[in-house]
VOTIGU-323080 format. One record per atom (N, C-alpha, C): atom name; y, x, z; residue in one letter. Coordinates in pm, whole numbers, always signed. Layout:
BEGIN
   atom       c2       c1       c3   rest
     CA        Y        X        Z      a
...
END
This chain:
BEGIN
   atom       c2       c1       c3   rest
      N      +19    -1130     +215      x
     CA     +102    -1025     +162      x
      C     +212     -995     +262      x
      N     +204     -870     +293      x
     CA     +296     -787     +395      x
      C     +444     -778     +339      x
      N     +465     -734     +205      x
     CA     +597     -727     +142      x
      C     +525     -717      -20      x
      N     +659     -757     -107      x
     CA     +645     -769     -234      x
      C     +761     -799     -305      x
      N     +819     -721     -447      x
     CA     +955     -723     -454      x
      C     +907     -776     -588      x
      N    +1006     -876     -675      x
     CA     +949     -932     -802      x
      C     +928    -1034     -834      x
      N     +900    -1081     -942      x
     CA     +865    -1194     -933      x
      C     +707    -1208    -1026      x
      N     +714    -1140    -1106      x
     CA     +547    -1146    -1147      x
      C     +467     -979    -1173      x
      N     +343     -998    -1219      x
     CA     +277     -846    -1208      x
      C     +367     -749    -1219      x
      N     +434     -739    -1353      x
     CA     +480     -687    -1374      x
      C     +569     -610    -1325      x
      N     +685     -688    -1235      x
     CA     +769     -621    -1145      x
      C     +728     -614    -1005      x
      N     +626     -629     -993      x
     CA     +526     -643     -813      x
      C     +511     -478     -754      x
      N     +625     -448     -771      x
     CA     +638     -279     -698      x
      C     +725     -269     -568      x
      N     +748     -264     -494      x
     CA     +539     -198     -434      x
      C     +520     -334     -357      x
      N     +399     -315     -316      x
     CA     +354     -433     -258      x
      C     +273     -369     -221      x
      N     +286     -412      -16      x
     CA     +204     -398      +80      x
      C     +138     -540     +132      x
      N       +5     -534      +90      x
     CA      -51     -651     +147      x
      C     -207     -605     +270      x
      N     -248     -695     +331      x
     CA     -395     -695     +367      x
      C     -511     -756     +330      x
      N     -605     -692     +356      x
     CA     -753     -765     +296      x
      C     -774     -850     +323      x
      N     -824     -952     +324      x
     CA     -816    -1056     +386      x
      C    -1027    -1032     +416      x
      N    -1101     -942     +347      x
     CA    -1234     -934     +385      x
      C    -1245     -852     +472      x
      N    -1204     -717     +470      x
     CA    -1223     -638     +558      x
      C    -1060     -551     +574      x
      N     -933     -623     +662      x
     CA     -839     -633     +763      x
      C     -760     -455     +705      x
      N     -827     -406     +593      x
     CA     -719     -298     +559      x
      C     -609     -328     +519      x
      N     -534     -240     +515      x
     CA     -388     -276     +409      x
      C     -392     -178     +297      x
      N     -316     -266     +181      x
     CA     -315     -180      +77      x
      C     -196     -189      +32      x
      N     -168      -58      -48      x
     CA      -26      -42      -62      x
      C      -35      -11     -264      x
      N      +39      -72     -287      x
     CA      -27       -5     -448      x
      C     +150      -73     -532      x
      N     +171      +26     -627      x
     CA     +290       +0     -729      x
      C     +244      -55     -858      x
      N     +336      -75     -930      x
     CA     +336     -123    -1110      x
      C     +346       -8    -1148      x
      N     +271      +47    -1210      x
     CA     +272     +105    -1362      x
      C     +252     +130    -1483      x
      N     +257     +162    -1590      x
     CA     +244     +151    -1699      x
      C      +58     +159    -1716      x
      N      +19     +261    -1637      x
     CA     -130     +231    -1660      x
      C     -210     +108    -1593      x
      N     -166      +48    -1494      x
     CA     -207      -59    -1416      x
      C      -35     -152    -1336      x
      N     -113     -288    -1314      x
     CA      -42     -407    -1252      x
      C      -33     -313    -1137      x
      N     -166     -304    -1075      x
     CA     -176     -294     -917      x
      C     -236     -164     -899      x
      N     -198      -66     -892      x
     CA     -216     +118     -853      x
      C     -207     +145     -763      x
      N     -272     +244     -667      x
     CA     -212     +267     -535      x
      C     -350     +306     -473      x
      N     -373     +213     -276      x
     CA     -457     +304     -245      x
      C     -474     +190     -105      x
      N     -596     +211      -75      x
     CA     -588      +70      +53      x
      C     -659     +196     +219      x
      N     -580     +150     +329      x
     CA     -596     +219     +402      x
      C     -733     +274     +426      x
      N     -796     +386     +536      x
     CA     -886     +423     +509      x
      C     -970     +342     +655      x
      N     -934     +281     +718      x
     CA    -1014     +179     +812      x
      C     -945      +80     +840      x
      N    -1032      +22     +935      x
     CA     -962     -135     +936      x
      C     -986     -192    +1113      x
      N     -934      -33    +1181      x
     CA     -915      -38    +1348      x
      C     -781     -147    +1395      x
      N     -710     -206    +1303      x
     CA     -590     -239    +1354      x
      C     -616     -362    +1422      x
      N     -491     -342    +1544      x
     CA     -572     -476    +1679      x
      C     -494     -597    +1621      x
      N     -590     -723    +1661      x
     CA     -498     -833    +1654      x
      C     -391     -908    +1752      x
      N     -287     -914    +1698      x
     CA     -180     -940    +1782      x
      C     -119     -901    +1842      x
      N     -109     -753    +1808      x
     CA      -43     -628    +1838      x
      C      +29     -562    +1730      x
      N     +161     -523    +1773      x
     CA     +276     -482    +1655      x
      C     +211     -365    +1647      x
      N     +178     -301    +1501      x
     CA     +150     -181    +1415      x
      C     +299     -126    +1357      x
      N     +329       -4    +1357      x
     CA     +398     +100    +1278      x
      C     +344     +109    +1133      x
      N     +369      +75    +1052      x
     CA     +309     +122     +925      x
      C     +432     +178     +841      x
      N     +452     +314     +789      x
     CA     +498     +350     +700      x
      C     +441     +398     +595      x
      N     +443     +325     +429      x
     CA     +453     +332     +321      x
      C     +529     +431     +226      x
      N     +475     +538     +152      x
     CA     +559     +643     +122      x
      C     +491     +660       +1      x
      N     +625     +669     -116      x
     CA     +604     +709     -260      x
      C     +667     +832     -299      x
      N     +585     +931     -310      x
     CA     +703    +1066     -329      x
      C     +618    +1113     -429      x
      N     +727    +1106     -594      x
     CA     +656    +1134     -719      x
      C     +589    +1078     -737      x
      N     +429    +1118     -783      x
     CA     +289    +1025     -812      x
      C     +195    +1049     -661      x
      N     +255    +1042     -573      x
     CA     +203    +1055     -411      x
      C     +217     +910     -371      x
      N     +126     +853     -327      x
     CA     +154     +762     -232      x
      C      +96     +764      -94      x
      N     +143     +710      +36      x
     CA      +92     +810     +154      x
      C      +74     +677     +266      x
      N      +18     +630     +349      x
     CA      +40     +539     +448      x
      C       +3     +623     +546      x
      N     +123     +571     +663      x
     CA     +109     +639     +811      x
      C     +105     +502     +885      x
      N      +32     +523     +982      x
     CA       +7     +407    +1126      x
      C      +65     +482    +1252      x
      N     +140     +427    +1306      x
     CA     +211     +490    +1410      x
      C     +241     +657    +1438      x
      N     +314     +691    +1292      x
     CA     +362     +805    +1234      x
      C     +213     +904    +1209      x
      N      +77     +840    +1201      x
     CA      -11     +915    +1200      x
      C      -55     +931    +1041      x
      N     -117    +1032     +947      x
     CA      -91     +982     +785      x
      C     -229     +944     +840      x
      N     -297     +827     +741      x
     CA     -451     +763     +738      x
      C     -487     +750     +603      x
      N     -433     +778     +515      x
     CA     -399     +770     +351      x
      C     -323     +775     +288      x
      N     -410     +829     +169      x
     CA     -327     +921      +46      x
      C     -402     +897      -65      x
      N     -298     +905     -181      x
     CA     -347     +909     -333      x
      C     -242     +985     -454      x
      N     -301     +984     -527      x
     CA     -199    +1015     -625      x
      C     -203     +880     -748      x
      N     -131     +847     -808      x
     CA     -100     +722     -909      x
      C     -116     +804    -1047      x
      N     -174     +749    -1137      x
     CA     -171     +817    -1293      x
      C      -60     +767    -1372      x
      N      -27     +652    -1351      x
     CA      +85     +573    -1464      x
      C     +227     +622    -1347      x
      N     +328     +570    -1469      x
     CA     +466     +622    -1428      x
      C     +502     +437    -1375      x
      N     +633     +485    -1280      x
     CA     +654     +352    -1210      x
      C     +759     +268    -1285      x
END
């Protein structure tokens, strides 16, 4: 787990972690319709042992990940945060 604010499901918003099967990251919030909502990157090019840019972005029911200011994924969330 990349970041995580909380202490159980419930308050686990947001939380950026990686796959541990196939090396994506996923970014997903708490909401009322789900623990874990959100959206996991759309490949899994990232080098090892090399610093990545990743910005994480929640705007409204948008959630957005950029890799070195590039966007690579997007979703929209159904539950409220």
């Amino acid at each position: 787990m990349l970041f995580h604010k909380g202490l159980g499901i419930s308050e686990g918003t947001p939380n950026i972690a990686t796959s541990r099967d196939t090396n994506k990251i996923t970014f997903t919030v708490t909401t009322d319709a789900k623990p874990f909502e959100g959206l996991d990157s759309i490949d899994d090019h990232f080098p090892d042992e090399e610093w990545t840019q990743l910005t994480a972005v929640k705007e409204g029911m948008k959630l957005s990940l950029y890799f070195e200011n590039v966007l690579h994924s997007e979703g929209t969330i159904s539950g409220t945060v």
